[in-house]
N, CA, C and O atoms as CSV, one atom per row, in Angstrom:
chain,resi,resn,atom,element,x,y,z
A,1,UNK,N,N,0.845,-1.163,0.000
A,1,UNK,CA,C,0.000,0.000,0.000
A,1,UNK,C,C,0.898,1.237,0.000
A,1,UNK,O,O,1.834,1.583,0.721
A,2,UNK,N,N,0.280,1.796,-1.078
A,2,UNK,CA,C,1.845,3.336,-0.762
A,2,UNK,C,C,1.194,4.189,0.028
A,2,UNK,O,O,0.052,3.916,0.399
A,3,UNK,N,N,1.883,5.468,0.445
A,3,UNK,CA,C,1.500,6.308,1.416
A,3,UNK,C,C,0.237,7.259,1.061
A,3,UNK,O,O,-0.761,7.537,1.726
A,4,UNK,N,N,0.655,7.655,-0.242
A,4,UNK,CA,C,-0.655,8.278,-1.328
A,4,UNK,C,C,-2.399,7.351,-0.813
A,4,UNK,O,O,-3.504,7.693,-0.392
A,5,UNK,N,N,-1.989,6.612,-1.032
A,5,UNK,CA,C,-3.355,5.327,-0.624
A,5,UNK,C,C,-3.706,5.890,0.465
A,5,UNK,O,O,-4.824,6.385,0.610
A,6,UNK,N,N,-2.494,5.887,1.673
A,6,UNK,CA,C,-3.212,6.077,3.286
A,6,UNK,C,C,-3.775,7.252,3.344
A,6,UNK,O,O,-4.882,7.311,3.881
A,7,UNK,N,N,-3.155,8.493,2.805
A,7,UNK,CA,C,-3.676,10.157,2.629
A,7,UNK,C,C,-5.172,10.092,2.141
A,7,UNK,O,O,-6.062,10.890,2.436
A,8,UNK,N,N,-5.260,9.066,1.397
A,8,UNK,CA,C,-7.036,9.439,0.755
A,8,UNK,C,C,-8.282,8.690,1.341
A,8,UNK,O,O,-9.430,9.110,1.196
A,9,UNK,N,N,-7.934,7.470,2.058
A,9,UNK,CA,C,-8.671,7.005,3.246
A,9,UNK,C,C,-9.325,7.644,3.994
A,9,UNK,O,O,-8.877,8.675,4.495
A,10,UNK,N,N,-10.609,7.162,4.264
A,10,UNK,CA,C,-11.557,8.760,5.052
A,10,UNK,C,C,-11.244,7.814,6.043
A,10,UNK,O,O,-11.402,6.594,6.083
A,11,UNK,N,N,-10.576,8.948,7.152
A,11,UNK,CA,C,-10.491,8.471,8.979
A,11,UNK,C,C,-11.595,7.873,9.760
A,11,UNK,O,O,-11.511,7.461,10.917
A,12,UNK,N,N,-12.622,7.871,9.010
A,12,UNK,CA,C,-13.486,7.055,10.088
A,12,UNK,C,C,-13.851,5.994,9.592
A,12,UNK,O,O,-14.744,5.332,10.121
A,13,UNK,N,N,-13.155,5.566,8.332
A,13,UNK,CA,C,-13.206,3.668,7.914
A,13,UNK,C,C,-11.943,3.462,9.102
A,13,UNK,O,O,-12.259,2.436,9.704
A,14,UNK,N,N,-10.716,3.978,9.661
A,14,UNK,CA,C,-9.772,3.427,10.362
A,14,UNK,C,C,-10.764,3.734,11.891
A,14,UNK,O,O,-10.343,3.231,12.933
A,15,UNK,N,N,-11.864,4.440,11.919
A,15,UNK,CA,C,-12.433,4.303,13.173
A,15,UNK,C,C,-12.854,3.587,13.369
A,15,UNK,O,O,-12.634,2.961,14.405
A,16,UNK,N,N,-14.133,3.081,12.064
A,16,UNK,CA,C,-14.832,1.935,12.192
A,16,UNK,C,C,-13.991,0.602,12.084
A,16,UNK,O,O,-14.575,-0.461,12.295
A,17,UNK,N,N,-12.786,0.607,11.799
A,17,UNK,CA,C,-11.981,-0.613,12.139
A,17,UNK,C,C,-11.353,-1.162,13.047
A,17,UNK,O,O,-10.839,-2.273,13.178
A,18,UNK,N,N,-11.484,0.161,13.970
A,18,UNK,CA,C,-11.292,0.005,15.277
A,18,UNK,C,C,-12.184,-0.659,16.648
A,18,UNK,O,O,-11.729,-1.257,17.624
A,19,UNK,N,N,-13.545,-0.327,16.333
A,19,UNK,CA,C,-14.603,-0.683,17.453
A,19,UNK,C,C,-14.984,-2.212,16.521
A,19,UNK,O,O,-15.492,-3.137,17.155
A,20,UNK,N,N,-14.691,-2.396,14.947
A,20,UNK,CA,C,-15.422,-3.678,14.927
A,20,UNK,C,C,-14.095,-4.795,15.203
A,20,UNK,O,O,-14.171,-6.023,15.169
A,21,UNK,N,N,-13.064,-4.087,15.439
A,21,UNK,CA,C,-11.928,-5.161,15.854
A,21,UNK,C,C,-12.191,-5.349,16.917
A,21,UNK,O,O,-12.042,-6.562,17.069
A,22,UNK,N,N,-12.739,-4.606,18.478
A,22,UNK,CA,C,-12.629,-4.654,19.324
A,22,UNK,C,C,-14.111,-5.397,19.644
A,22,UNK,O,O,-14.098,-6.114,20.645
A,23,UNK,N,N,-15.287,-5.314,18.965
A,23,UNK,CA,C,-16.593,-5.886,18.857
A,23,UNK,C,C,-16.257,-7.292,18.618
A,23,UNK,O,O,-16.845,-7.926,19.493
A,24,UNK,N,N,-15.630,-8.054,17.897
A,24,UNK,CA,C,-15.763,-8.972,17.431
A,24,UNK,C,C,-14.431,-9.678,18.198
A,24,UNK,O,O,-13.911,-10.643,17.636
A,25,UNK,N,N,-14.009,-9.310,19.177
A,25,UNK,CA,C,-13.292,-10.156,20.429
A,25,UNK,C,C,-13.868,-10.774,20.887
A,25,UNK,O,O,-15.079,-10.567,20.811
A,26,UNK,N,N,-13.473,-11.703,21.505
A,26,UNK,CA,C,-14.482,-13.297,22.112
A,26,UNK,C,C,-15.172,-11.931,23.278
A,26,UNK,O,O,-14.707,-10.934,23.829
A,27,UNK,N,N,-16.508,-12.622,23.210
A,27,UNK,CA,C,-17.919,-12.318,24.469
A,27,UNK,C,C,-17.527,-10.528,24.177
A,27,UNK,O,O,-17.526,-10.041,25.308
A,28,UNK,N,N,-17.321,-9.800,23.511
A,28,UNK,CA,C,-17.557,-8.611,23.607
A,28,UNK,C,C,-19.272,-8.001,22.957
A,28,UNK,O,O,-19.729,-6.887,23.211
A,29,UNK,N,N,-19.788,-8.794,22.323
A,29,UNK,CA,C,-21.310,-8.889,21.578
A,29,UNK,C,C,-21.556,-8.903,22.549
A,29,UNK,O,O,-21.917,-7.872,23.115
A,30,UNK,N,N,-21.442,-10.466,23.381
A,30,UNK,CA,C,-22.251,-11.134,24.371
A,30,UNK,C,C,-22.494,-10.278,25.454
A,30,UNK,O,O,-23.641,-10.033,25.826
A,31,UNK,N,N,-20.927,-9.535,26.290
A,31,UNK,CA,C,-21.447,-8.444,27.381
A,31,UNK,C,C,-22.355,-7.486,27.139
A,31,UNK,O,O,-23.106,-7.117,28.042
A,32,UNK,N,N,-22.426,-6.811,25.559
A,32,UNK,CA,C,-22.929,-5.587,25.364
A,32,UNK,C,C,-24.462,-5.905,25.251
A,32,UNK,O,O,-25.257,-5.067,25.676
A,33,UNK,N,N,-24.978,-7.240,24.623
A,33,UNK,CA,C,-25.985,-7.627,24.731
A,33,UNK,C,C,-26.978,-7.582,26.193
A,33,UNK,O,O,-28.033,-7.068,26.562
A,34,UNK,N,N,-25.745,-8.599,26.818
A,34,UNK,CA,C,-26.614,-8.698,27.927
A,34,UNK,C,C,-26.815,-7.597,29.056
A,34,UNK,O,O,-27.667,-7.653,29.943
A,35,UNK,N,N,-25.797,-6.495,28.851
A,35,UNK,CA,C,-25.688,-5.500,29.453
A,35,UNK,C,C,-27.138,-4.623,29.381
A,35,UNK,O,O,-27.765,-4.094,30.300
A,36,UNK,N,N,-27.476,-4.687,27.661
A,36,UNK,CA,C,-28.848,-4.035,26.810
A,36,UNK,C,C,-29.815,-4.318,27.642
A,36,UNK,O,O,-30.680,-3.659,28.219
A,37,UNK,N,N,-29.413,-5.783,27.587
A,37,UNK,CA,C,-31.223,-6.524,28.094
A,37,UNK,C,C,-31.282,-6.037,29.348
A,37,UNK,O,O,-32.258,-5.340,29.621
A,38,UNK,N,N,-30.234,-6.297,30.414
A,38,UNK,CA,C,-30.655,-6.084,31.856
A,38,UNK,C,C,-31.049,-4.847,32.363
A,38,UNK,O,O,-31.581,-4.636,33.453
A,39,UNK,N,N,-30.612,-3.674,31.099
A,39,UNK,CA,C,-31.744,-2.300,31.304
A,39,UNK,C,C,-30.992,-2.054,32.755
A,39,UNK,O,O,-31.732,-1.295,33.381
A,40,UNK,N,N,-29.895,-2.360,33.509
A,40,UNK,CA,C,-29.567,-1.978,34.648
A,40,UNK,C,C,-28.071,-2.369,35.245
A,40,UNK,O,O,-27.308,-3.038,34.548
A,41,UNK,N,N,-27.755,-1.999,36.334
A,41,UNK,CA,C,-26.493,-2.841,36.528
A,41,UNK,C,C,-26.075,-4.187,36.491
A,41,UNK,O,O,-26.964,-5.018,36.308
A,42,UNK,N,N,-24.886,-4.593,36.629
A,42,UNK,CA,C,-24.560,-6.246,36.908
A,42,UNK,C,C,-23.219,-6.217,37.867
A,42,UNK,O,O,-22.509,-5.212,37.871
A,43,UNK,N,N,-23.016,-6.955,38.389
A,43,UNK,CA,C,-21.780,-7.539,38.949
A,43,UNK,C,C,-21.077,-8.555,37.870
A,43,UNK,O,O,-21.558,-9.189,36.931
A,44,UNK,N,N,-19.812,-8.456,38.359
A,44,UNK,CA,C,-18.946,-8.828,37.304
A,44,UNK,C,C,-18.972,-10.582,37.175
A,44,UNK,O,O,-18.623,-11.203,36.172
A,45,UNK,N,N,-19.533,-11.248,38.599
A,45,UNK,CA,C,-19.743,-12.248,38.471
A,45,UNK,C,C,-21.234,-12.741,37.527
A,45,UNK,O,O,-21.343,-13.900,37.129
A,46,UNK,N,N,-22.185,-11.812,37.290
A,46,UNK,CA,C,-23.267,-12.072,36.703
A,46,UNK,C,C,-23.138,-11.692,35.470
A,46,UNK,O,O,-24.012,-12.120,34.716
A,47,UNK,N,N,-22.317,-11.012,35.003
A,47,UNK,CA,C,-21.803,-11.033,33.502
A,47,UNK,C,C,-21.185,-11.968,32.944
A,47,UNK,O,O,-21.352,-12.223,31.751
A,48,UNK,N,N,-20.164,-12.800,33.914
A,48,UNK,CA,C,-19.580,-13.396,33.509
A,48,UNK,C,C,-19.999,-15.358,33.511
A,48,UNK,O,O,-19.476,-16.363,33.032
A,49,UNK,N,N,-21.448,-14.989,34.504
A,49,UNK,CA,C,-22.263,-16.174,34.295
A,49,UNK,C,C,-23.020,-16.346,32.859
A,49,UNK,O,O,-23.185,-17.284,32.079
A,50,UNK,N,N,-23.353,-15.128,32.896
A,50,UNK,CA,C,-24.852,-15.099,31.475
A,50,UNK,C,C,-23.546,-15.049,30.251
A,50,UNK,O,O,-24.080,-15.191,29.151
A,51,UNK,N,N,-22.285,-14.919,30.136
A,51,UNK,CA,C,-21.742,-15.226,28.455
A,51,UNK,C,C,-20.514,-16.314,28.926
A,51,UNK,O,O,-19.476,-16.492,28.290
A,52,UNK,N,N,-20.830,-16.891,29.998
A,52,UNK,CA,C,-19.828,-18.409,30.004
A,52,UNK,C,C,-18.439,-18.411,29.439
A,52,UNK,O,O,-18.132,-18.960,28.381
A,53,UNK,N,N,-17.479,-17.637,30.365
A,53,UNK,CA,C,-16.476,-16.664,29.877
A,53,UNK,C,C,-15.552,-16.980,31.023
A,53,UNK,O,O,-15.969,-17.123,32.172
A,54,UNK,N,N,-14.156,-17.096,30.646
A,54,UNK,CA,C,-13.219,-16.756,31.861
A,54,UNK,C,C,-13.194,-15.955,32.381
A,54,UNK,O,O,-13.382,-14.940,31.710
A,55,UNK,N,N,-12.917,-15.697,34.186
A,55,UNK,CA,C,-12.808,-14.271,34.388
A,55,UNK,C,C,-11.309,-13.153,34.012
A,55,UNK,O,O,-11.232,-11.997,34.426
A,56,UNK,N,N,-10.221,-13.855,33.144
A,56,UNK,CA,C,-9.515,-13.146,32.426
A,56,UNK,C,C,-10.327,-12.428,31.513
A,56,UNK,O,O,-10.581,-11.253,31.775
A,57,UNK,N,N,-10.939,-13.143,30.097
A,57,UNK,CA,C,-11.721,-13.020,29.359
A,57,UNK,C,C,-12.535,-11.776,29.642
A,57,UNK,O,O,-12.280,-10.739,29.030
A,58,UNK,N,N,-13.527,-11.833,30.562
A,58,UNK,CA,C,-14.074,-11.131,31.057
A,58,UNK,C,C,-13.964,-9.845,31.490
A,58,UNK,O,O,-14.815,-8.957,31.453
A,59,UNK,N,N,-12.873,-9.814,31.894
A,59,UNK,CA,C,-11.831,-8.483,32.646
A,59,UNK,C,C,-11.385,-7.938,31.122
A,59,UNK,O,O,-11.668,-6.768,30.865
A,60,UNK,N,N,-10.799,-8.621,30.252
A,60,UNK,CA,C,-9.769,-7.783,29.727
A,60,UNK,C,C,-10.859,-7.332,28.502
A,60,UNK,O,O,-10.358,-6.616,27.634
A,61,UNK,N,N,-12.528,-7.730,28.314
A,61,UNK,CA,C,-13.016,-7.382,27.504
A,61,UNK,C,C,-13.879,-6.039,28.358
A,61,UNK,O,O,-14.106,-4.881,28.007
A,62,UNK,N,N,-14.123,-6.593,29.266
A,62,UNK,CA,C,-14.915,-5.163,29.978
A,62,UNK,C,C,-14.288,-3.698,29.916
A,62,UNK,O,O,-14.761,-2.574,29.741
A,63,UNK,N,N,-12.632,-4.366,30.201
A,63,UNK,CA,C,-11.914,-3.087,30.136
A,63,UNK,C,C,-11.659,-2.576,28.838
A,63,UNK,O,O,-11.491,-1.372,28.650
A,64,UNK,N,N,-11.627,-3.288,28.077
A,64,UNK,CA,C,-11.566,-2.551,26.102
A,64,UNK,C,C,-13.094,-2.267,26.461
A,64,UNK,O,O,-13.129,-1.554,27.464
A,65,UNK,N,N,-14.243,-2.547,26.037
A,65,UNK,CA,C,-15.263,-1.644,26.257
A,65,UNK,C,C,-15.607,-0.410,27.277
A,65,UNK,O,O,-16.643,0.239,27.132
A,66,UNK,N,N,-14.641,-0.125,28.347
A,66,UNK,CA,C,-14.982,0.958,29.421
A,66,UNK,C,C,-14.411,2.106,28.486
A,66,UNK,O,O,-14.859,3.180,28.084
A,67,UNK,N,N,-12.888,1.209,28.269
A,67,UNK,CA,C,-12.217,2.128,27.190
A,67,UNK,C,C,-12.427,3.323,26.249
A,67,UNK,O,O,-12.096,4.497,26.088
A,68,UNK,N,N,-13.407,2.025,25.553
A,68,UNK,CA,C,-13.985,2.761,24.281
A,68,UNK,C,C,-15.495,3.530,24.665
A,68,UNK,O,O,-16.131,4.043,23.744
A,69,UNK,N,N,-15.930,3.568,25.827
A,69,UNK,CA,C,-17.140,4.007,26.210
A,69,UNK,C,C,-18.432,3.590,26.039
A,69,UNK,O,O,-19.436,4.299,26.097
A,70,UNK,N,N,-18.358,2.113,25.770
A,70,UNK,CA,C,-19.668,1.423,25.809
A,70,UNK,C,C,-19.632,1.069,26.770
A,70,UNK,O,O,-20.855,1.208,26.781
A,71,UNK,N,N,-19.367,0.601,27.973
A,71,UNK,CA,C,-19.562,0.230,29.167
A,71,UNK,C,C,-19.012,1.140,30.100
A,71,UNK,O,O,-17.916,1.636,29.841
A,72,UNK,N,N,-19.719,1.495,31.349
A,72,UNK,CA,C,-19.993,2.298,32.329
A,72,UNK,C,C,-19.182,1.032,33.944
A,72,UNK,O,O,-19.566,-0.119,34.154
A,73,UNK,N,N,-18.233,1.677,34.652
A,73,UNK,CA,C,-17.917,0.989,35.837
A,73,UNK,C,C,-18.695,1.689,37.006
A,73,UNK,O,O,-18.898,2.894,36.858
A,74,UNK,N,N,-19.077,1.190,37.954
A,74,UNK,CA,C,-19.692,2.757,38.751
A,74,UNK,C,C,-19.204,1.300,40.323
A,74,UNK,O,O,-19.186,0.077,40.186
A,75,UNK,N,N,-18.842,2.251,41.826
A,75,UNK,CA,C,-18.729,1.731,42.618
A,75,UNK,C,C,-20.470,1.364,43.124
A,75,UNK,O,O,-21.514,2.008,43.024
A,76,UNK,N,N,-20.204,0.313,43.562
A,76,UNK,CA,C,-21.349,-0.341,44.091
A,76,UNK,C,C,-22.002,0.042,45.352
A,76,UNK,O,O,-23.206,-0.084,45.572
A,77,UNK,N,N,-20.783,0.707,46.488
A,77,UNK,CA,C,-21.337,0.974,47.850
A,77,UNK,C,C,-19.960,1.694,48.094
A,77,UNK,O,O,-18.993,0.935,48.157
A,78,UNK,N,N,-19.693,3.180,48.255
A,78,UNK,CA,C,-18.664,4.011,49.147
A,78,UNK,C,C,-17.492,3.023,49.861
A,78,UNK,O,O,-16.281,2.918,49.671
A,79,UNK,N,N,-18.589,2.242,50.922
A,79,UNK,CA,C,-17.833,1.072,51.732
A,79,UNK,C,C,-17.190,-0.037,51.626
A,79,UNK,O,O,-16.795,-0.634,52.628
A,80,UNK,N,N,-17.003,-0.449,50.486
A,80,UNK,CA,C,-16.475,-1.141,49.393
A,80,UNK,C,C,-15.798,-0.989,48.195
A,80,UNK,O,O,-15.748,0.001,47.465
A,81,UNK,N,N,-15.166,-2.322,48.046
A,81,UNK,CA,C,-14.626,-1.842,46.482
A,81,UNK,C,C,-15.275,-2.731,45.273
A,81,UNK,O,O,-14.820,-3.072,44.181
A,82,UNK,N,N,-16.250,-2.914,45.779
A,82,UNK,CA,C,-17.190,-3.945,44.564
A,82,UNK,C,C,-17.458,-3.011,43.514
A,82,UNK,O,O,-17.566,-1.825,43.825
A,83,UNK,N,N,-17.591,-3.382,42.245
A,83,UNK,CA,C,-17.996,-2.642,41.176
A,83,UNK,C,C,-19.141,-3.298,40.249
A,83,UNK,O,O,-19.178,-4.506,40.015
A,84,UNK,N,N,-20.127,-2.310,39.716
A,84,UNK,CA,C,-21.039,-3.105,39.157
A,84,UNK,C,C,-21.251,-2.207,37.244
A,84,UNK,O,O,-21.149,-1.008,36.981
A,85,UNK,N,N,-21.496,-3.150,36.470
A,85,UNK,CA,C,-20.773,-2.714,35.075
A,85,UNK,C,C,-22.527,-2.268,34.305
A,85,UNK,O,O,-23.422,-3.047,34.636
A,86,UNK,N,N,-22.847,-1.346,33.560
A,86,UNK,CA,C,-23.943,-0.968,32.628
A,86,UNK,C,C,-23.482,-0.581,31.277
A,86,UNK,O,O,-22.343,-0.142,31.115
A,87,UNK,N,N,-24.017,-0.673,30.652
A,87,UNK,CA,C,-23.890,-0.446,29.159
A,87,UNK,C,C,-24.219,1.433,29.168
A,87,UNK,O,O,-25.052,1.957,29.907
A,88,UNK,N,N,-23.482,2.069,28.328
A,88,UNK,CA,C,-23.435,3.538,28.838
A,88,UNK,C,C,-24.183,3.680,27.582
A,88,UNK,O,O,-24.405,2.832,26.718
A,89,UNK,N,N,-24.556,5.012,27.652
A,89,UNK,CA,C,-25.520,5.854,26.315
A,89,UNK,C,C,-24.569,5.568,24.893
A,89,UNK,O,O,-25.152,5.713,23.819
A,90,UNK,N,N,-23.896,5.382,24.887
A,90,UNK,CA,C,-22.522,5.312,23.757
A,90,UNK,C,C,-22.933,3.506,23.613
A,90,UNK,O,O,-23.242,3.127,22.483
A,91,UNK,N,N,-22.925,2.699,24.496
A,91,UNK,CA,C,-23.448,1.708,24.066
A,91,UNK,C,C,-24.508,1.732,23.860
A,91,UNK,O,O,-24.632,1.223,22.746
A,92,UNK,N,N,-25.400,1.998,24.209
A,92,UNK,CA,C,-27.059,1.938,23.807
A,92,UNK,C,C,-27.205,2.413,22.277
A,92,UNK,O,O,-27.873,1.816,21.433
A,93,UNK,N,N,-26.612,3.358,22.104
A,93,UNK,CA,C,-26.610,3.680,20.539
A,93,UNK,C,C,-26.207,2.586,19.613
A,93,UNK,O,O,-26.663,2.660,18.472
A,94,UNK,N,N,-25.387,1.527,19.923
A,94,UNK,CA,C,-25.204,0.294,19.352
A,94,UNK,C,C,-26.026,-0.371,19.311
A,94,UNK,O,O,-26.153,-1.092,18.322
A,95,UNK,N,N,-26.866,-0.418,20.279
A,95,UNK,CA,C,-27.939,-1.752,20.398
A,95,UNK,C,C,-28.676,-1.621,19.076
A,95,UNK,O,O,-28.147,-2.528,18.434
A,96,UNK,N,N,-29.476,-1.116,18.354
A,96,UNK,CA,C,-29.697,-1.465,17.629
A,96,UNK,C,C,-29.403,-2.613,16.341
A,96,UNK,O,O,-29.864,-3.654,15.873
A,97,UNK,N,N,-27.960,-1.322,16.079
A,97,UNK,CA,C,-26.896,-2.357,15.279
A,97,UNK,C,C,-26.597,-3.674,15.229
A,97,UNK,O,O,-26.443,-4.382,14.234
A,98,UNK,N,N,-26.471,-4.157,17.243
A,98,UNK,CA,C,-25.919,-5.131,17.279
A,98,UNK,C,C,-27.527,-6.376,17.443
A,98,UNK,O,O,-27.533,-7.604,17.523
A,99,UNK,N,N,-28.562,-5.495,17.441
A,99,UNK,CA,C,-29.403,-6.765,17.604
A,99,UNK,C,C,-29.804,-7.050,16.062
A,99,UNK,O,O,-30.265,-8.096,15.607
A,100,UNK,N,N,-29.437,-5.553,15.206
A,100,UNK,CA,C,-29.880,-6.048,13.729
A,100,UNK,C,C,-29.048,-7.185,13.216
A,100,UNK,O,O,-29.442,-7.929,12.318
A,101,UNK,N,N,-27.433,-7.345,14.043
A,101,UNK,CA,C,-26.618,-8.007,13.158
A,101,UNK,C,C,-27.204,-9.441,13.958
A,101,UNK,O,O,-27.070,-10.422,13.227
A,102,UNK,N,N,-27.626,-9.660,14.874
A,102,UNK,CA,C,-27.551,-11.369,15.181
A,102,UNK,C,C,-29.352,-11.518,14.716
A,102,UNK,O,O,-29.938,-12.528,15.105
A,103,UNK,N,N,-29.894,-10.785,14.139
A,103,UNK,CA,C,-31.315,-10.875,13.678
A,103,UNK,C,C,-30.463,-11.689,11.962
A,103,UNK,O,O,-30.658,-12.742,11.355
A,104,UNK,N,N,-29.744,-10.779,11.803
A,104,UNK,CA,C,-29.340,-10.558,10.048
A,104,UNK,C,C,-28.457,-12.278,10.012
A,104,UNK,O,O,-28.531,-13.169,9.167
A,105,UNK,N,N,-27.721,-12.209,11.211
A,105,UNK,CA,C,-27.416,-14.117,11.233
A,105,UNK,C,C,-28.406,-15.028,11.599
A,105,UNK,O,O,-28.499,-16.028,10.887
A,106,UNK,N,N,-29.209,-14.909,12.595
A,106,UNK,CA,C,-30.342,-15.809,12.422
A,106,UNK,C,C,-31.045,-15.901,11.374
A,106,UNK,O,O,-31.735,-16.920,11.349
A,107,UNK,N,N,-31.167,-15.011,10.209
A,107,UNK,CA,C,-31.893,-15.234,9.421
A,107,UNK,C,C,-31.260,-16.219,8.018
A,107,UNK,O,O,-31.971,-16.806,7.203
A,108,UNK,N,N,-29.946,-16.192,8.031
A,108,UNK,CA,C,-29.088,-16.334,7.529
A,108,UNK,C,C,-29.194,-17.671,8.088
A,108,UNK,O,O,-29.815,-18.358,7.276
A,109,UNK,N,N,-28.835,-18.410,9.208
A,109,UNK,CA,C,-28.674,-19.850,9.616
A,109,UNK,C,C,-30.069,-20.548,9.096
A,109,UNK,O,O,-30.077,-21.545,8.373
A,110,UNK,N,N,-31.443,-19.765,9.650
A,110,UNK,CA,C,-32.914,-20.453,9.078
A,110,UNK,C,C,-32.702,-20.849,7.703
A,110,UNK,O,O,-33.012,-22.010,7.434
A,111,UNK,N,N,-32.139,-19.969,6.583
A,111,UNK,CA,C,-31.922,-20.325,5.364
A,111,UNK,C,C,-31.260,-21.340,4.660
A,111,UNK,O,O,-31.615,-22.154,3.808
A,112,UNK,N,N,-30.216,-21.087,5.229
A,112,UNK,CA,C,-29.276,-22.458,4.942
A,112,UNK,C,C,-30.229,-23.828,5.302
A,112,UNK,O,O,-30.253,-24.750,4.486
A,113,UNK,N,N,-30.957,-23.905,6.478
A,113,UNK,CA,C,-31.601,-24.943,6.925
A,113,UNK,C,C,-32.567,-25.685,6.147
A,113,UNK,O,O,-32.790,-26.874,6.372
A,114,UNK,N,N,-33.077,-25.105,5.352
A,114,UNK,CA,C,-34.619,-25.198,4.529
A,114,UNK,C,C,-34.197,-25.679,3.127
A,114,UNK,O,O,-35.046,-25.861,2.255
């Protein structure tokens, strides 16, 4: 690729190559999903029940999503250091997207089937 090439690239195909690299990491769908549905907080152990995930796994994907601002950390109680994880307004703006894309594969697997 010569350098001419990289100059004419519009910067937000290298944006969008950025969040779908980081989307398409093992259980990063799965947290943001289930984050959607629960409409509320979770503990890190109940995230990491509902997408059947290591708690490495788990950790090092929560933290690329806090990162990037789809997921929200908030302390759980002053008196503690428990933390409980929500999907932030920056994720919610995804939800759509991401329920069109596993609608757009289910529809896709029914087909093949028939």
């Amino acid at each position: 690729m010569s350098d001419e090439s990289n100059l004419n690239c519009d910067p937000l195909y290298g944006q969008v190559d950025v969040i779908l690299e980081l989307l398409t990491k093992s259980k990063s769908l799965h947290i943001l999903m289930v984050l959607h549905q629960k409409k509320g907080n979770m503990r890190f152990s109940e995230i990491k029940d509902a997408v059947d995930a290591s708690s490495t796994t788990v950790s090092r994907r929560l933290g690329e999503l806090i990162q990037h601002g789809l997921v929200v950390r908030t302390l759980k109680h002053e008196s503690t250091t428990s933390h409980e994880y929500s999907i932030s307004e920056h994720g919610e703006n995804l939800s759509p997207i991401m329920k069109s894309f596993y609608d757009w594969v289910g529809e896709g697997t029914s087909q093949k089937s028939h």
